[in-house]
PANU-976606 format. One record per residue (C-alpha): x, y, z; residue number from 1. Coordinates in pm, 1 decimal. Example, Ala and Ser with C-alpha at 12.3 -4.5 7.8 and 13.67 -1.06 7.14 Angstrom:
2
X/Y/Z/num
1230.0/-450.0/780.0/1
1367.0/-106.0/714.0/2
% end
This chain:
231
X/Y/Z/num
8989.0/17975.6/-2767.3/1
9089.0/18294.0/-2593.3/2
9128.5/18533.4/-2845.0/3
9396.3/18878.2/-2816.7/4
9433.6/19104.7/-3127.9/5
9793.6/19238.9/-3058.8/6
9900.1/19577.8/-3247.7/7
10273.5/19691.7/-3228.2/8
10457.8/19822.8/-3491.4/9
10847.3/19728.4/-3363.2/10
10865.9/19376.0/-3502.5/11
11063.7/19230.2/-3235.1/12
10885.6/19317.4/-2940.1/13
10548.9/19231.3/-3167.6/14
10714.3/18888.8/-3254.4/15
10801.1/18823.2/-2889.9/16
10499.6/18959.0/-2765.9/17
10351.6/18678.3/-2994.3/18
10539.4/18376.4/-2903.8/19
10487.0/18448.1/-2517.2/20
10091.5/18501.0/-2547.5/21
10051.9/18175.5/-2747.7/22
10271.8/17948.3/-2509.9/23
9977.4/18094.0/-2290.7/24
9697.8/17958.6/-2506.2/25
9591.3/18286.9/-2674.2/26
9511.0/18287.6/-3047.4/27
9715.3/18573.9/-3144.2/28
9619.3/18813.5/-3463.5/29
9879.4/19050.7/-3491.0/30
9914.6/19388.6/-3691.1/31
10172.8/19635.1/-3729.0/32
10003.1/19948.9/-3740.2/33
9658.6/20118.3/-3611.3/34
9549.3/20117.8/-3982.3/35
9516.9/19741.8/-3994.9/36
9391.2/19669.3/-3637.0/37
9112.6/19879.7/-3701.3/38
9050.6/19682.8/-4057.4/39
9099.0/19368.7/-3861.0/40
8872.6/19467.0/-3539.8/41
8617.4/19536.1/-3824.5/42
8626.9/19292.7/-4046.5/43
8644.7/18999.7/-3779.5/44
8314.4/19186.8/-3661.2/45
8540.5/19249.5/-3313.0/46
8538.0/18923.4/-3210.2/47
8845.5/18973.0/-2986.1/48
8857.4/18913.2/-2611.6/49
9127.6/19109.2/-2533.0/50
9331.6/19381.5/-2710.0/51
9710.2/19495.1/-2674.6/52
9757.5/19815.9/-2821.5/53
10139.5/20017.0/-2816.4/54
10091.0/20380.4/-2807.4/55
10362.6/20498.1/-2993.8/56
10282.2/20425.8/-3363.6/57
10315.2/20616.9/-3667.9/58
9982.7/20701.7/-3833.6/59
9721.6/20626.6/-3626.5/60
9844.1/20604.0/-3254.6/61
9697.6/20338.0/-2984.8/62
9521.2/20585.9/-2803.0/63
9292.2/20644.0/-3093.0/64
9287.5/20261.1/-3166.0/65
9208.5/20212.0/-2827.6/66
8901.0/20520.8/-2853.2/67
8757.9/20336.0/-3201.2/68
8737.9/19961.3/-3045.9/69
8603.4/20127.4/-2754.3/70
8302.7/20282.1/-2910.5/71
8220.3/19938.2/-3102.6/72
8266.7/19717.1/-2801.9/73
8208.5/19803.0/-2403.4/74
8289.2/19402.3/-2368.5/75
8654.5/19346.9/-2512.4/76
8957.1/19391.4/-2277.9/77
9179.0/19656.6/-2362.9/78
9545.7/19716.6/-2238.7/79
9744.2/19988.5/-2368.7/80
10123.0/19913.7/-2387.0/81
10395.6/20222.7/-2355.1/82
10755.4/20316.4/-2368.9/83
10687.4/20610.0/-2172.7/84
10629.8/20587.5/-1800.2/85
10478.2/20965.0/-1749.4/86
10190.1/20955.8/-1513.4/87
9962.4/21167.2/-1845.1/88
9989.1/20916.2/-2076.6/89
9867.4/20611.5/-1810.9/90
9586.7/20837.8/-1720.8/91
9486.9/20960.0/-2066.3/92
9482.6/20606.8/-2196.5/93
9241.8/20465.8/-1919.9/94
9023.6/20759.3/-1960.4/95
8958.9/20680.7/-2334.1/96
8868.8/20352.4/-2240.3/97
9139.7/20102.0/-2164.9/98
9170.7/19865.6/-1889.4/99
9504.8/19839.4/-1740.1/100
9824.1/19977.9/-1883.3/101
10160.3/19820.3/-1913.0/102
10515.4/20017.5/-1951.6/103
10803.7/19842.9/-2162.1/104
10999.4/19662.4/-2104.8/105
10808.7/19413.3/-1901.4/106
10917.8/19075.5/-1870.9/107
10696.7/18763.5/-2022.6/108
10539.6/18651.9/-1712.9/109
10408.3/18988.9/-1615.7/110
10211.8/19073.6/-1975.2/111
10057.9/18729.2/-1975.2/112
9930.5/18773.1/-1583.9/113
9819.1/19111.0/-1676.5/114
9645.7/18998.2/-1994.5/115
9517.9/18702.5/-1788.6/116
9382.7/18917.1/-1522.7/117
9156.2/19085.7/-1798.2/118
9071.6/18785.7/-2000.2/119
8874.7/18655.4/-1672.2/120
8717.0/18972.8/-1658.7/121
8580.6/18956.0/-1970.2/122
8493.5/18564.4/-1952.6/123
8320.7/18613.3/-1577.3/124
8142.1/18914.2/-1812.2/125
8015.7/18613.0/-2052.5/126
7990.0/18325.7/-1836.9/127
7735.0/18572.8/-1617.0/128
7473.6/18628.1/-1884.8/129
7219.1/18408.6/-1751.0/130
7226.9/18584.4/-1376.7/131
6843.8/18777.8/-1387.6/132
6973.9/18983.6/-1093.4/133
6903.7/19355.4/-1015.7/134
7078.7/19593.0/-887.5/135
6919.9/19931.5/-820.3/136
6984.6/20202.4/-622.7/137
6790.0/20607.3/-645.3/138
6756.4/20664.1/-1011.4/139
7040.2/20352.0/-1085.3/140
6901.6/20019.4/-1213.3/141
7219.2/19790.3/-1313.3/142
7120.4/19468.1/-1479.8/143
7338.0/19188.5/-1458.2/144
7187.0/18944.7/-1723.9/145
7199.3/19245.5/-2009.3/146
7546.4/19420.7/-1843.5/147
7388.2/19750.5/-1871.6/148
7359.6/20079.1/-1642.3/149
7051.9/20300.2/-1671.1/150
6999.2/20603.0/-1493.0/151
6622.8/20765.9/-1468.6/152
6590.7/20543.1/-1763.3/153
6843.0/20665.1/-1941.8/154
7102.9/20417.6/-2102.9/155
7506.4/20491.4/-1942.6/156
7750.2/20279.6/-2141.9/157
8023.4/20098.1/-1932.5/158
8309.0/19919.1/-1988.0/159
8374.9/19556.1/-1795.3/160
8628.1/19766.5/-1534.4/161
8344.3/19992.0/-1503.5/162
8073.2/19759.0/-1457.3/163
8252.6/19594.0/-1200.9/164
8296.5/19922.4/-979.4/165
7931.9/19945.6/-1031.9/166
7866.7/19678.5/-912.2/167
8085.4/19592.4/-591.8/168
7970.6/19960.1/-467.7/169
7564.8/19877.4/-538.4/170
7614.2/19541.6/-366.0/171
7773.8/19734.0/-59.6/172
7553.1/20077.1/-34.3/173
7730.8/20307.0/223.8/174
8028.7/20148.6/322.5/175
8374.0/20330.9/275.1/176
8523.5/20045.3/47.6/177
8961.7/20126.4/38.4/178
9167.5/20153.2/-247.2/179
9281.4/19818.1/-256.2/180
8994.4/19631.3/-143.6/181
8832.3/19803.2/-488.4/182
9124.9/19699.3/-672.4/183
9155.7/19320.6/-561.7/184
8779.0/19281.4/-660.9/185
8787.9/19377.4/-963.2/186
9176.3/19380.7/-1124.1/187
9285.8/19055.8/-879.6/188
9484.6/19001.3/-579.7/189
9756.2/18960.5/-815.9/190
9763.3/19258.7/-1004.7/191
10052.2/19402.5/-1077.3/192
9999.6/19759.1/-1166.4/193
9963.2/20107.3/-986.1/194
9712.1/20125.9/-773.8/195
9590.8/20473.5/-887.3/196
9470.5/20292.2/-1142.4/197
9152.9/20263.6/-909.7/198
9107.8/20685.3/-869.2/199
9111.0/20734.5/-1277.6/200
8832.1/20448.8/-1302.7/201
8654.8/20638.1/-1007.2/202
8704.6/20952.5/-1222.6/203
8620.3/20800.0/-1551.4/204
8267.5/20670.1/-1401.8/205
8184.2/20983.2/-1195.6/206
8185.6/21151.1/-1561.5/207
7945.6/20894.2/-1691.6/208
7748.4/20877.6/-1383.2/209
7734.4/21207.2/-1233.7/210
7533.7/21524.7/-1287.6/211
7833.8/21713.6/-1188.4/212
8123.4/21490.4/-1182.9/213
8354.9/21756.0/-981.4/214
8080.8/21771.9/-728.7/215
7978.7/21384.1/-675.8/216
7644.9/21280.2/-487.4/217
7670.9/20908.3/-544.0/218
8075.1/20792.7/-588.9/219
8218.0/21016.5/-312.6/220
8524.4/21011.3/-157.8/221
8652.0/20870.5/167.5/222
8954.8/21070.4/233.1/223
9219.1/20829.6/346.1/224
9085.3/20552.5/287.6/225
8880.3/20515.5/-59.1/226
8541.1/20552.3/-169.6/227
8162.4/20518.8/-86.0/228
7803.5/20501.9/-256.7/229
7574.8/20705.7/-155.2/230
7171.2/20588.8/-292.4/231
% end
């Protein structure tokens, strides 16, 4: 059963938000607040596949939510949902560690595509944990079977959207890889979100990977056109 822990604190949009994702086939747990989904996320031990977090809550706000379940999981899906379309709080919630955004109101079939879209992510994520494969590149050795990133040895935590980047640029050393051929690998051909969402990844993952992230030797950019990795 795909599983979605869904946290908004207006009951309407929570209730309809609720109906639409189990039509889909989702087993919904829904909370009002950022008090109980963090009770929840713990006491179901965070088995969640995806998460759907509104910002704007009284007490303890998505964006923290979304920082807590982020430290306890790299695995789970996480898309932050907002009344506000101001270009801050898109890029402050994906650089605490959500996946994809979306900005109210939104109509039924694009939340379930968009919660889709990261749902396969993190299934592909599971389904993969048998592949012994290798990756490595200079001081980089990304193993598929375990999902992890180490560096010189030493351990980088990544998310699934992170991962993925990883991954698509080690299996394509040196070649200048555009915007959108980064995004339709790893958010889908159908994805229906900003594009830019791409260049705050980059910039989340140059500040994991980096010794200085302003001043990248490994993720640079292509100006123009997109990105490149450099061994």
């Amino acid at each position: 059963m795909k599983k979605i822990l869904v946290v908004e604190d207006e009951d309407t949009i929570r209730e309809f938000v609720v109906i639409n994702l189990q039509r889909a086939g989702y087993e919904v747990t829904d909370v009002p607040n950022g008090e109980e989904a963090l009770k929840v996320f713990e006491e179901r031990s965070g088995d969640f596949d995806v998460a759907l977090l509104d910002i704007m809550m009284p007490g303890i706000n998505g964006f923290e939510v979304c920082k807590e379940i982020r430290k306890k999981s790299s695995s789970i899906g996480i898309i932050l949902l907002s009344a506000k379309s101001q270009e801050m709080d898109k890029v402050s919630g994906l650089m605490m560690g959500a996946d994809d955004y979306v900005t109210k109101p939104f109509s039924p079939s694009e939340l379930v595509a968009r919660v889709d879209a990261i749902h396969r992510r993190v299934t592909m994520s599971k389904d993969r944990e048998e592949d012994s494969e290798v990756l490595s590149s200079g001081p980089f050795v990304l193993n598929l079977k375990s999902r992890s990133l180490k560096k010189s040895g030493r351990d980088i935590d990544l998310t699934q959207v992170e991962f993925q980047i990883m991954e698509f640029f080690l299996r394509n050393p040196e070649v200048a890889l555009e915007r959108q051929e980064i995004l339709n690998k790893v958010w889908g051909e159908n994805y229906f979100g900003d594009i830019k969402i791409v260049d705050v990844n980059i910039r989340r993952l140059r500040m994991k990977i980096e010794d200085q992230p302003s001043d990248p030797k490994h993720l640079v950019t292509v100006w123009g056109l997109g990105y490149k990795w450099l061994p």
